[in-house]
mmCIF file of the C-alpha atoms, coordinates in Angstrom:
data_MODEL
# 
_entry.id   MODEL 
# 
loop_
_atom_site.group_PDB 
_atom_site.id 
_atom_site.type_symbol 
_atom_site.label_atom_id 
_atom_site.label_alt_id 
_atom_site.label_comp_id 
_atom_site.label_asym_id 
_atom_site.label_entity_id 
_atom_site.label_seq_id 
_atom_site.pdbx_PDB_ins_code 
_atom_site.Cartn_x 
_atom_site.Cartn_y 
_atom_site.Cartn_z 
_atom_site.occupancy 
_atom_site.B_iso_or_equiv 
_atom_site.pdbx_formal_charge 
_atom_site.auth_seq_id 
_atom_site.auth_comp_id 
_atom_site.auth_asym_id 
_atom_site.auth_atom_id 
_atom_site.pdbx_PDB_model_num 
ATOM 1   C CA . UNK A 1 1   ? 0.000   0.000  0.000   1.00 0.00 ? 1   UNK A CA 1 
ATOM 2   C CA . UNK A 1 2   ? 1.232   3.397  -0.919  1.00 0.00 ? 2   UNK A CA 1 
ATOM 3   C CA . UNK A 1 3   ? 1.508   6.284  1.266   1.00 0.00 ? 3   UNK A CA 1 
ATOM 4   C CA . UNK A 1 4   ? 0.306   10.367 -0.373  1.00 0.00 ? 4   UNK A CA 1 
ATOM 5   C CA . UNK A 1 5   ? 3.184   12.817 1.156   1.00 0.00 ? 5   UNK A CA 1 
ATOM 6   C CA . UNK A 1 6   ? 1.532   16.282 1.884   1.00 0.00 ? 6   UNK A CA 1 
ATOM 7   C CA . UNK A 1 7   ? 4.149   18.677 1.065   1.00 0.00 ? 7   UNK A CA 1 
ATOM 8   C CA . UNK A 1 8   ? 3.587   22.126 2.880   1.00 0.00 ? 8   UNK A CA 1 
ATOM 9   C CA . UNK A 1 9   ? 5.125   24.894 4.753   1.00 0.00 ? 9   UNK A CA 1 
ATOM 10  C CA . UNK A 1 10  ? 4.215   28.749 4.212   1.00 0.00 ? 10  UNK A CA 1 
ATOM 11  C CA . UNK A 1 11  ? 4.975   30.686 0.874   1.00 0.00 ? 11  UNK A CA 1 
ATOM 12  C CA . UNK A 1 12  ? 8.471   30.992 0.057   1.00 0.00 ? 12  UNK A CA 1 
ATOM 13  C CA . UNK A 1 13  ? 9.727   28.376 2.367   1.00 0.00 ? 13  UNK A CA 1 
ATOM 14  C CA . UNK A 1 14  ? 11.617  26.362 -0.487  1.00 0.00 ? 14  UNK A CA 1 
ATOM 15  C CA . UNK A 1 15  ? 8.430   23.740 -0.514  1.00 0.00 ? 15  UNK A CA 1 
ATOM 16  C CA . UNK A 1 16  ? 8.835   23.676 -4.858  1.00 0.00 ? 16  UNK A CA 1 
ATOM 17  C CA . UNK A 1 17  ? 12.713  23.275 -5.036  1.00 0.00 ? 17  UNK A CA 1 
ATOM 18  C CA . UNK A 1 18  ? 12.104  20.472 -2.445  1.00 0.00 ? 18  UNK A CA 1 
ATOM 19  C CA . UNK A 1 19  ? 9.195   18.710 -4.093  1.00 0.00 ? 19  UNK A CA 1 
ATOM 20  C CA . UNK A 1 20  ? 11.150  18.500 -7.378  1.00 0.00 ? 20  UNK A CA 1 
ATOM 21  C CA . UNK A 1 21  ? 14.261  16.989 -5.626  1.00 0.00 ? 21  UNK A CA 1 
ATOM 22  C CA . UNK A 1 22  ? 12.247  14.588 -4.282  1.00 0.00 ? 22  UNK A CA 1 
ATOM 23  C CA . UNK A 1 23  ? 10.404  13.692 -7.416  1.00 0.00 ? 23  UNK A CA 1 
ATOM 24  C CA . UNK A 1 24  ? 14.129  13.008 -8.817  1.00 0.00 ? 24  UNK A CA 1 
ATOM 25  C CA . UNK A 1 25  ? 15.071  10.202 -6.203  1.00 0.00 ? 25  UNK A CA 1 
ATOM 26  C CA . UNK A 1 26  ? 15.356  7.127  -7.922  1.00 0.00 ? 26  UNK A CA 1 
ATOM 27  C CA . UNK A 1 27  ? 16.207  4.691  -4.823  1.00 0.00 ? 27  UNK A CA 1 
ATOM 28  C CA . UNK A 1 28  ? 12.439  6.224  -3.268  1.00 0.00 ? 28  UNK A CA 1 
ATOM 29  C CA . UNK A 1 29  ? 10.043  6.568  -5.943  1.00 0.00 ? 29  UNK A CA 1 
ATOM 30  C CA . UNK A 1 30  ? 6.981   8.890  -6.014  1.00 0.00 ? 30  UNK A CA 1 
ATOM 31  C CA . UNK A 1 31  ? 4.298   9.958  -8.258  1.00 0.00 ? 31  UNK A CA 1 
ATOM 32  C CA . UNK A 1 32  ? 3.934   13.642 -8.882  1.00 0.00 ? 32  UNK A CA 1 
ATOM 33  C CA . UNK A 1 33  ? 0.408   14.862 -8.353  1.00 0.00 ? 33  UNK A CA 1 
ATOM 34  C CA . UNK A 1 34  ? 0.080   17.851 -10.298 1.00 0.00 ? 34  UNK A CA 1 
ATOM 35  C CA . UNK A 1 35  ? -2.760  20.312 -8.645  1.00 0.00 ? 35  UNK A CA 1 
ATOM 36  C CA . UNK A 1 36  ? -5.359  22.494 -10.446 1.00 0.00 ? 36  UNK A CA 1 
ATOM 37  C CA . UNK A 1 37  ? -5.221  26.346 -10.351 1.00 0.00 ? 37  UNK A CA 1 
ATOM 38  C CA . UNK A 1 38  ? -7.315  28.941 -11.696 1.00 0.00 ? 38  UNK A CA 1 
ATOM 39  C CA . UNK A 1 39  ? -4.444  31.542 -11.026 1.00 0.00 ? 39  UNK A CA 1 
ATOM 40  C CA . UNK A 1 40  ? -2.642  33.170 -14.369 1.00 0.00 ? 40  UNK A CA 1 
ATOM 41  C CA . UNK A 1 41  ? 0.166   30.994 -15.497 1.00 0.00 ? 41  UNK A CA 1 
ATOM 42  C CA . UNK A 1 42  ? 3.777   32.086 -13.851 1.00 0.00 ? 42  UNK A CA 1 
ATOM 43  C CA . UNK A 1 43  ? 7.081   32.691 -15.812 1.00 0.00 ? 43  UNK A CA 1 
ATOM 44  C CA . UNK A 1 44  ? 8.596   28.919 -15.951 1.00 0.00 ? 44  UNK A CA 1 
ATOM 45  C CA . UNK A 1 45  ? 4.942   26.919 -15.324 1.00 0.00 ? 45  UNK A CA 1 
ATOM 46  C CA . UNK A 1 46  ? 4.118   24.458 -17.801 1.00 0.00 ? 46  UNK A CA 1 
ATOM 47  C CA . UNK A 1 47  ? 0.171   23.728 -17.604 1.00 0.00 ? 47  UNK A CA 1 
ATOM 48  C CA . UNK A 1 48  ? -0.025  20.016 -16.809 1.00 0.00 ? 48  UNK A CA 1 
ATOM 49  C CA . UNK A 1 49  ? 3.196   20.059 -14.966 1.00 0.00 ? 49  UNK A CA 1 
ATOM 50  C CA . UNK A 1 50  ? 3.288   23.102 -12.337 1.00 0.00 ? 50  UNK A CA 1 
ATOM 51  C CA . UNK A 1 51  ? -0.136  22.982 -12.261 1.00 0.00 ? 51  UNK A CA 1 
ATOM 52  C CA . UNK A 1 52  ? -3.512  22.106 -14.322 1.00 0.00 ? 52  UNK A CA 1 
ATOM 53  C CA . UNK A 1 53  ? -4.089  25.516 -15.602 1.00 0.00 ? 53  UNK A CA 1 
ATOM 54  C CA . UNK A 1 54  ? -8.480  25.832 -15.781 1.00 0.00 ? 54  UNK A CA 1 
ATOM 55  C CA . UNK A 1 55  ? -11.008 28.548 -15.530 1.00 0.00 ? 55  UNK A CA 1 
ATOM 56  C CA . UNK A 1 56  ? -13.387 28.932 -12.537 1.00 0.00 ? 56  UNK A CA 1 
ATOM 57  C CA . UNK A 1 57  ? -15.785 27.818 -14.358 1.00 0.00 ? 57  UNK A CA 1 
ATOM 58  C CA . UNK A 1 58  ? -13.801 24.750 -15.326 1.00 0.00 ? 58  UNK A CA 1 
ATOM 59  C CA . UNK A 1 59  ? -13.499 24.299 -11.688 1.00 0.00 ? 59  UNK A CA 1 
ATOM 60  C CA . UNK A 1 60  ? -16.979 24.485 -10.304 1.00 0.00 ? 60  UNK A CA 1 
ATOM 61  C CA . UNK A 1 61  ? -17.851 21.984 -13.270 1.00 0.00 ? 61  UNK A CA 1 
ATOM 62  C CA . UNK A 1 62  ? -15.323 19.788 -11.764 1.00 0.00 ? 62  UNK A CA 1 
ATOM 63  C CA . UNK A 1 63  ? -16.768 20.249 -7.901  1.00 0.00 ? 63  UNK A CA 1 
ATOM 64  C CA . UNK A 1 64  ? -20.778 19.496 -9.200  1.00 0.00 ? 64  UNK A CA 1 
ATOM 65  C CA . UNK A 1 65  ? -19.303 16.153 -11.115 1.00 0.00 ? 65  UNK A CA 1 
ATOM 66  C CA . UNK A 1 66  ? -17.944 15.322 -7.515  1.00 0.00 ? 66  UNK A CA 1 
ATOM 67  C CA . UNK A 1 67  ? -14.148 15.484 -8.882  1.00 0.00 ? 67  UNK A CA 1 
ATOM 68  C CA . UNK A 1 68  ? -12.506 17.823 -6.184  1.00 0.00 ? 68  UNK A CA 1 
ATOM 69  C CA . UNK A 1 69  ? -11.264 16.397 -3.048  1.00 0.00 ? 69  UNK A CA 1 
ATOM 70  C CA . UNK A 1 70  ? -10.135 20.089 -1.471  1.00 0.00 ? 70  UNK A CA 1 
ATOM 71  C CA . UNK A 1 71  ? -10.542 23.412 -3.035  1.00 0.00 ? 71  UNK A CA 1 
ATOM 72  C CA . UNK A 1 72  ? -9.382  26.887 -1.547  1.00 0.00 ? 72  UNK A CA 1 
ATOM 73  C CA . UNK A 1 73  ? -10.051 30.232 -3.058  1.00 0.00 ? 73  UNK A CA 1 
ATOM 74  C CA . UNK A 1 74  ? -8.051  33.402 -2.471  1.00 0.00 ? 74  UNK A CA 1 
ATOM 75  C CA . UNK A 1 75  ? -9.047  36.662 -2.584  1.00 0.00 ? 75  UNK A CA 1 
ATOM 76  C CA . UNK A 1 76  ? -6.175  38.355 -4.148  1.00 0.00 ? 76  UNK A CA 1 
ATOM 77  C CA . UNK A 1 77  ? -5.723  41.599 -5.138  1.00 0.00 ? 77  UNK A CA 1 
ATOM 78  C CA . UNK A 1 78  ? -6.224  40.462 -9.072  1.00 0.00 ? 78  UNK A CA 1 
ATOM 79  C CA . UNK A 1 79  ? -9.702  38.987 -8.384  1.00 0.00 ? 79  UNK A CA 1 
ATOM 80  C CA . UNK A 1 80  ? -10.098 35.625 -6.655  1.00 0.00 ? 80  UNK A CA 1 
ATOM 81  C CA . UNK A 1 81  ? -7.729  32.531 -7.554  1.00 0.00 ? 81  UNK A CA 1 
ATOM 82  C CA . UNK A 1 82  ? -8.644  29.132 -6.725  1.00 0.00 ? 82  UNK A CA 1 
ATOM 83  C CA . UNK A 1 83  ? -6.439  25.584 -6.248  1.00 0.00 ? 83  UNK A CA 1 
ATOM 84  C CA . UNK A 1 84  ? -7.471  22.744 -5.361  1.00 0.00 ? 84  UNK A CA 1 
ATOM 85  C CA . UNK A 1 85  ? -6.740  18.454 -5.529  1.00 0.00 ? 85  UNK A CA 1 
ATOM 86  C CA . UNK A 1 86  ? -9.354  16.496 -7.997  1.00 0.00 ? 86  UNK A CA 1 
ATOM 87  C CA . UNK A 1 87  ? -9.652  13.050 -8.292  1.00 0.00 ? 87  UNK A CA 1 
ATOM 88  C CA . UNK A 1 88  ? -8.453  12.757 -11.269 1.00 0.00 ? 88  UNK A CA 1 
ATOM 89  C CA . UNK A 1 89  ? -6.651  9.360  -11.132 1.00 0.00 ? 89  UNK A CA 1 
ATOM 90  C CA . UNK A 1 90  ? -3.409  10.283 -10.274 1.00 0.00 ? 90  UNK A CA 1 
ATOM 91  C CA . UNK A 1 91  ? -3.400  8.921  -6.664  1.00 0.00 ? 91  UNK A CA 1 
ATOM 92  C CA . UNK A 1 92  ? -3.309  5.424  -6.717  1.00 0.00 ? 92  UNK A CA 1 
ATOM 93  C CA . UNK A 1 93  ? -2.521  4.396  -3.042  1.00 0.00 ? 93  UNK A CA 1 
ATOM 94  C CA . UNK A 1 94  ? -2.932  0.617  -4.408  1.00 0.00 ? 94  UNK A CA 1 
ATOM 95  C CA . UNK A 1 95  ? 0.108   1.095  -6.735  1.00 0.00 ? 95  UNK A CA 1 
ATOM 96  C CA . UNK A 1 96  ? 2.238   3.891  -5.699  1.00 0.00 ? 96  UNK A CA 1 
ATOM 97  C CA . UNK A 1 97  ? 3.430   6.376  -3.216  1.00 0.00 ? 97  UNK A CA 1 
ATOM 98  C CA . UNK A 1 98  ? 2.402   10.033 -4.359  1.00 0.00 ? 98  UNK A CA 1 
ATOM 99  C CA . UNK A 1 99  ? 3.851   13.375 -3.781  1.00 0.00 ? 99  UNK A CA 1 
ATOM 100 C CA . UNK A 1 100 ? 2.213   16.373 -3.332  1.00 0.00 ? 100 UNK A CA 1 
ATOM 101 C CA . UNK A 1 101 ? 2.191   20.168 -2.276  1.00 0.00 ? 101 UNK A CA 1 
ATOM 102 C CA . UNK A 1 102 ? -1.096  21.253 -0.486  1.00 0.00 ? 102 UNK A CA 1 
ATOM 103 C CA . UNK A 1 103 ? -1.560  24.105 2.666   1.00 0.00 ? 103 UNK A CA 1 
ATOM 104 C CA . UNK A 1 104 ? -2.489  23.069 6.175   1.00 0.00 ? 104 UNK A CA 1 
ATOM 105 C CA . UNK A 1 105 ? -6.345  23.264 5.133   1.00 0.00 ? 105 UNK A CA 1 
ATOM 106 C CA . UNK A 1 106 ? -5.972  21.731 1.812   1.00 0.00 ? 106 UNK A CA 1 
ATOM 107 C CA . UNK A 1 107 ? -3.915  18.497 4.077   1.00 0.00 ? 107 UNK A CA 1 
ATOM 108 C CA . UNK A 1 108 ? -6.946  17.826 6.168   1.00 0.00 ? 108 UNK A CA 1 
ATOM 109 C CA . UNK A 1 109 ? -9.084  17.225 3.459   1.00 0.00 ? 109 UNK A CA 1 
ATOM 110 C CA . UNK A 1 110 ? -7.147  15.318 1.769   1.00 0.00 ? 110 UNK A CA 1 
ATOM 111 C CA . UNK A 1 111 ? -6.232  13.127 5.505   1.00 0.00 ? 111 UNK A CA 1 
ATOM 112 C CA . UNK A 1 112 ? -9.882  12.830 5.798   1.00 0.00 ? 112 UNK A CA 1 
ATOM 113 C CA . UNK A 1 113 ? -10.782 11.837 2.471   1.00 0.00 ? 113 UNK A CA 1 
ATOM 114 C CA . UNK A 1 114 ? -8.144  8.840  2.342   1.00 0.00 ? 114 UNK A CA 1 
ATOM 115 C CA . UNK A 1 115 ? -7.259  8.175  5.927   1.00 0.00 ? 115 UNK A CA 1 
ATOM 116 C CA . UNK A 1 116 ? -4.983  9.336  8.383   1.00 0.00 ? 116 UNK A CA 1 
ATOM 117 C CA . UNK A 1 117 ? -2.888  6.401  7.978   1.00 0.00 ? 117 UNK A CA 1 
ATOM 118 C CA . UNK A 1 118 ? -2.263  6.656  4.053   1.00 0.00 ? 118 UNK A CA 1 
ATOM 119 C CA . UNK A 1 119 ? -1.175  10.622 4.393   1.00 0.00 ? 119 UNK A CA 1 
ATOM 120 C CA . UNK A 1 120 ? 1.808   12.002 5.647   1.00 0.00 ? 120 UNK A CA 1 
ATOM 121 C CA . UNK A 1 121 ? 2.346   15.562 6.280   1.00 0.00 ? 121 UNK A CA 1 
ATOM 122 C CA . UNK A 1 122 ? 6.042   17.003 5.339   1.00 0.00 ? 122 UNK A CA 1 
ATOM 123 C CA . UNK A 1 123 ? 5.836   19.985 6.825   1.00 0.00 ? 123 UNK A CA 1 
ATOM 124 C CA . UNK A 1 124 ? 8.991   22.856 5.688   1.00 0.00 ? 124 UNK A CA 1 
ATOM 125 C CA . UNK A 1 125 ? 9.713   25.721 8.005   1.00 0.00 ? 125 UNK A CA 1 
ATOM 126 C CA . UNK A 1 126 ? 11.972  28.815 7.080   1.00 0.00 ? 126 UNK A CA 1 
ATOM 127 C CA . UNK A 1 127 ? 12.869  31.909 9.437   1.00 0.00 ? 127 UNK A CA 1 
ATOM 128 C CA . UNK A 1 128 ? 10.287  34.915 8.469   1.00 0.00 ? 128 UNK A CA 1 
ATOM 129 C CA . UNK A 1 129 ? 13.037  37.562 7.216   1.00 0.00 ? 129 UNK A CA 1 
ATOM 130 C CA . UNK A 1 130 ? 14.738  34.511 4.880   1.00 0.00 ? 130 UNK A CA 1 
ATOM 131 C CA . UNK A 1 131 ? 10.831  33.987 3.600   1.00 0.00 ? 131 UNK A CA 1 
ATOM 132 C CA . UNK A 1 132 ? 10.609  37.471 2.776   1.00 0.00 ? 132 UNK A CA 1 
ATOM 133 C CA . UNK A 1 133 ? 13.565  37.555 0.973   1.00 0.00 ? 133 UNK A CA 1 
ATOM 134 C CA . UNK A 1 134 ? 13.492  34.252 -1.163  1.00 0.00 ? 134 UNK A CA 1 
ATOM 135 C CA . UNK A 1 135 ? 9.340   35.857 -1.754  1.00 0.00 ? 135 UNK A CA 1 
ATOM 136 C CA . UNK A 1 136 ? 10.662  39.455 -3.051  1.00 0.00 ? 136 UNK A CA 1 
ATOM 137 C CA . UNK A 1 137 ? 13.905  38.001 -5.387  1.00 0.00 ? 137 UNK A CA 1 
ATOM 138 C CA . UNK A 1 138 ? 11.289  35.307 -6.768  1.00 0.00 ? 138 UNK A CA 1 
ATOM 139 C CA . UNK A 1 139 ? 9.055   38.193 -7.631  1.00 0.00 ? 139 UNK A CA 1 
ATOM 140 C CA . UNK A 1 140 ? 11.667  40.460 -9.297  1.00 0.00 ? 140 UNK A CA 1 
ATOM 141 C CA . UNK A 1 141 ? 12.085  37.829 -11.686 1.00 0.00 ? 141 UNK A CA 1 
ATOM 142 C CA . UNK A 1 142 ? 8.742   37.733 -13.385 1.00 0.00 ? 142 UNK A CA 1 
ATOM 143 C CA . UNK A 1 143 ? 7.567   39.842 -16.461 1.00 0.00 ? 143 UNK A CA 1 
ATOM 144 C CA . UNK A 1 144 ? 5.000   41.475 -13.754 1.00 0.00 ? 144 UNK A CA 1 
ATOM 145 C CA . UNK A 1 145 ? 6.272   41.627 -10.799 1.00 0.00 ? 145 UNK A CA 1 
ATOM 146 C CA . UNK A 1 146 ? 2.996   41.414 -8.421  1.00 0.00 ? 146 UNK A CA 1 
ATOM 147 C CA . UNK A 1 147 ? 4.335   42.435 -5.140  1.00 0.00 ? 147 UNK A CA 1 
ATOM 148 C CA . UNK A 1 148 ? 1.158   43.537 -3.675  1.00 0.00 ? 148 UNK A CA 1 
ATOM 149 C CA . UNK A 1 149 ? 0.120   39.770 -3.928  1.00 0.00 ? 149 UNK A CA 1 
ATOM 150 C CA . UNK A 1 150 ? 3.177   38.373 -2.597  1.00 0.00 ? 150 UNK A CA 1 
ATOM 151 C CA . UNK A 1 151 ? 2.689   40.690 0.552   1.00 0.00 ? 151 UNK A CA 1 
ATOM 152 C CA . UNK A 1 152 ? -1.348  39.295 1.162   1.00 0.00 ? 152 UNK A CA 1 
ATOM 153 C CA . UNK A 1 153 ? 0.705   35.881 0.737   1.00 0.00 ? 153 UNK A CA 1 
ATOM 154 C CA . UNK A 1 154 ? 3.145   36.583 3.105   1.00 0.00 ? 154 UNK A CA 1 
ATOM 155 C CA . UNK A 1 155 ? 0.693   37.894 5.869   1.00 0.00 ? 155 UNK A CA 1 
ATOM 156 C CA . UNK A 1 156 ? -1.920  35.481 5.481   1.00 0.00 ? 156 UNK A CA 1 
ATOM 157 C CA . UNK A 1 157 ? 0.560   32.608 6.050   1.00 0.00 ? 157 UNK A CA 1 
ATOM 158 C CA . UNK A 1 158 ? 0.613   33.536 9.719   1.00 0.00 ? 158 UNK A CA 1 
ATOM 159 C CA . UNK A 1 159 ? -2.837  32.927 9.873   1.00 0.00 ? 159 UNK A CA 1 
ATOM 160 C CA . UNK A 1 160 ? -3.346  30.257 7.701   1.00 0.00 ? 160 UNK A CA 1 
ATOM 161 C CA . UNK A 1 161 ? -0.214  28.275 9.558   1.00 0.00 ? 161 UNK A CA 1 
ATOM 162 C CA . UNK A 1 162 ? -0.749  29.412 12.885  1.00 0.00 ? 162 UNK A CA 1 
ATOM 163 C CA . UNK A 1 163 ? 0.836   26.958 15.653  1.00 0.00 ? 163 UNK A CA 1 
ATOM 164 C CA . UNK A 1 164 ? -2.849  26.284 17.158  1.00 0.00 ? 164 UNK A CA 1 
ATOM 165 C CA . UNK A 1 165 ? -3.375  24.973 13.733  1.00 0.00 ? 165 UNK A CA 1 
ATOM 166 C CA . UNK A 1 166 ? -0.295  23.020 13.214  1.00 0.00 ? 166 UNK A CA 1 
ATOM 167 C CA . UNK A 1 167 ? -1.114  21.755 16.623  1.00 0.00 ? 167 UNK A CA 1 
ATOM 168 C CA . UNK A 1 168 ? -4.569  20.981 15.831  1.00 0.00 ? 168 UNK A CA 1 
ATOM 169 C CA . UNK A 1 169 ? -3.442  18.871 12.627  1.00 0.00 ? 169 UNK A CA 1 
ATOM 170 C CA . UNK A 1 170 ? -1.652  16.739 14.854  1.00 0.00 ? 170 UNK A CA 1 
ATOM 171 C CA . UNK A 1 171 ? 1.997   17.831 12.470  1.00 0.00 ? 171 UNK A CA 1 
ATOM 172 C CA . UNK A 1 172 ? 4.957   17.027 15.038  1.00 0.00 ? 172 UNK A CA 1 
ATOM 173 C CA . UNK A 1 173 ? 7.329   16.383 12.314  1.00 0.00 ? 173 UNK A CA 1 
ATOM 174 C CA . UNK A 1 174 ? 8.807   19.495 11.215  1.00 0.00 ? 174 UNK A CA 1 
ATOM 175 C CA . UNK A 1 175 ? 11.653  19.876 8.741   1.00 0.00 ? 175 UNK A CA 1 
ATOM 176 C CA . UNK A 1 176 ? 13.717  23.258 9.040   1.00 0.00 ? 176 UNK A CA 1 
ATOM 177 C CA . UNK A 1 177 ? 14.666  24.563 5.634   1.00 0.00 ? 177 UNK A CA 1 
ATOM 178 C CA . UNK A 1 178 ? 18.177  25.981 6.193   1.00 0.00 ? 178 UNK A CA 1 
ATOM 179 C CA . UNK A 1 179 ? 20.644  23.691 3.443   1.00 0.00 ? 179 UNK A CA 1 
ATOM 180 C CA . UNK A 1 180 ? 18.459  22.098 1.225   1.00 0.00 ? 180 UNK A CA 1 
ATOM 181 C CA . UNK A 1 181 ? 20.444  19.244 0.804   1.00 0.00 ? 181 UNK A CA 1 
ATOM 182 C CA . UNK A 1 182 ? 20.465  18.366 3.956   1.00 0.00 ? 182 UNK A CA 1 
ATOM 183 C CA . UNK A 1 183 ? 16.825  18.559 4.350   1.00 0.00 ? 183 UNK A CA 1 
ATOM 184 C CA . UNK A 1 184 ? 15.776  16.741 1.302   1.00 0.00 ? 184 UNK A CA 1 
ATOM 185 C CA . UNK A 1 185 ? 18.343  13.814 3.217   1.00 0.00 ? 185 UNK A CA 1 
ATOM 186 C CA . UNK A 1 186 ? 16.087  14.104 6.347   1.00 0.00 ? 186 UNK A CA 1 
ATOM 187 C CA . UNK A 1 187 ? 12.895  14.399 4.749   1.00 0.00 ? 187 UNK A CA 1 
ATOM 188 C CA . UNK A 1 188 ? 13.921  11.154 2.383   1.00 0.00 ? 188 UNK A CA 1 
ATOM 189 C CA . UNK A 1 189 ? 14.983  9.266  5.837   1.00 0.00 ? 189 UNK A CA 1 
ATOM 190 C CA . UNK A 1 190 ? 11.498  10.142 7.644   1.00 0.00 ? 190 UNK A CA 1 
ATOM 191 C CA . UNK A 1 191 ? 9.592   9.174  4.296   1.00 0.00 ? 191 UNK A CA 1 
ATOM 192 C CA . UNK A 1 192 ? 11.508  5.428  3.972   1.00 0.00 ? 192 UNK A CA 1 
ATOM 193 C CA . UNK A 1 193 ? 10.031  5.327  7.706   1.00 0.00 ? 193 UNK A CA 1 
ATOM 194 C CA . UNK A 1 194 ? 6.429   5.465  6.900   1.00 0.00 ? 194 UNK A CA 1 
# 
């Protein structure tokens, strides 16, 4: 029986550069659940790869047919942006172990729609002021530069990982994002465990 690995950790805190190392390990093997977003495709996003690229509409068709497991909508200051986890057929906890980046909200409805004991939570921490700056030098890079968004991001990540709710999720495991390498070797050794 497979295990689904919840990837999560506030924006900024390295969670991408670490799911894509650990999509690479060939001596642990997982499948790469690729989630849906309604957001406007990023600089370096592939549709089908960072993310299923839809429409809103797209996605409420997908929620009536019964398809989404978890679905979160944020109201940014371009309009509201949803993502959310469909099944789609890419978890297959008969076959495979399956990767996949979610938040704290989006992990809880995915734990209670297959079972506590087939998800894990990987949960990535990073000091505030390193966040900040990994968010602002990410932003620079794109064609638009939308820094009013990353700052909503930034702020409501306080809220939306709060320690009551880490707590509450019953997350004890926590891996601090400092060297990467390092931590993808810890988060590989606490995977091979489960």
């Amino acid at each position: 029986m497979g295990k689904l690995f919840c990837v999560m950790g506030k924006s900024a805190s390295g969670k991408d550069s670490i799911y894509k190392e650990l999509l690479q390990q060939k001596d642990f093997p997982l499948a790469n659940v690729v989630p849906y977003t309604t957001r406007p495709i990023r600089a370096g996003e592939i549709d089908g790869k960072s993310y299923h690229f839809c429409t809103r509409e797209q996605a409420m068709a997908m929620q009536e047919e019964g398809k989404v497991i978890e679905l979160r909508t944020y109201q940014t200051v371009h309009g509201p942006w949803d993502y959310f986890t469909a099944d789609d057929g890419q978890i297959d906890l008969e076959k495979k172990n399956s990767l996949l980046i979610v938040t704290l909200e989006g992990y809880l409805h995915i734990r209670n729609y297959f079972g506590a004991k087939n998800v894990v939570p990987i949960y990535i921490e990073v000091e505030d002021g390193e966040r900040l700056s990994r968010a602002l030098a990410r932003e620079k890079l794109e064609k638009e530069p939308k820094y009013a968004e990353m700052c909503r991001r930034f702020l409501a990540d306080s809220e939306d990982f709060a320690e009551s709710k880490i707590k509450e999720a019953q997350i004890t495991k926590r891996f601090i994002n400092q060297d990467k390498e390092k931590t993808i070797k810890e988060i590989l050794d606490y995977m091979r465990q489960c």
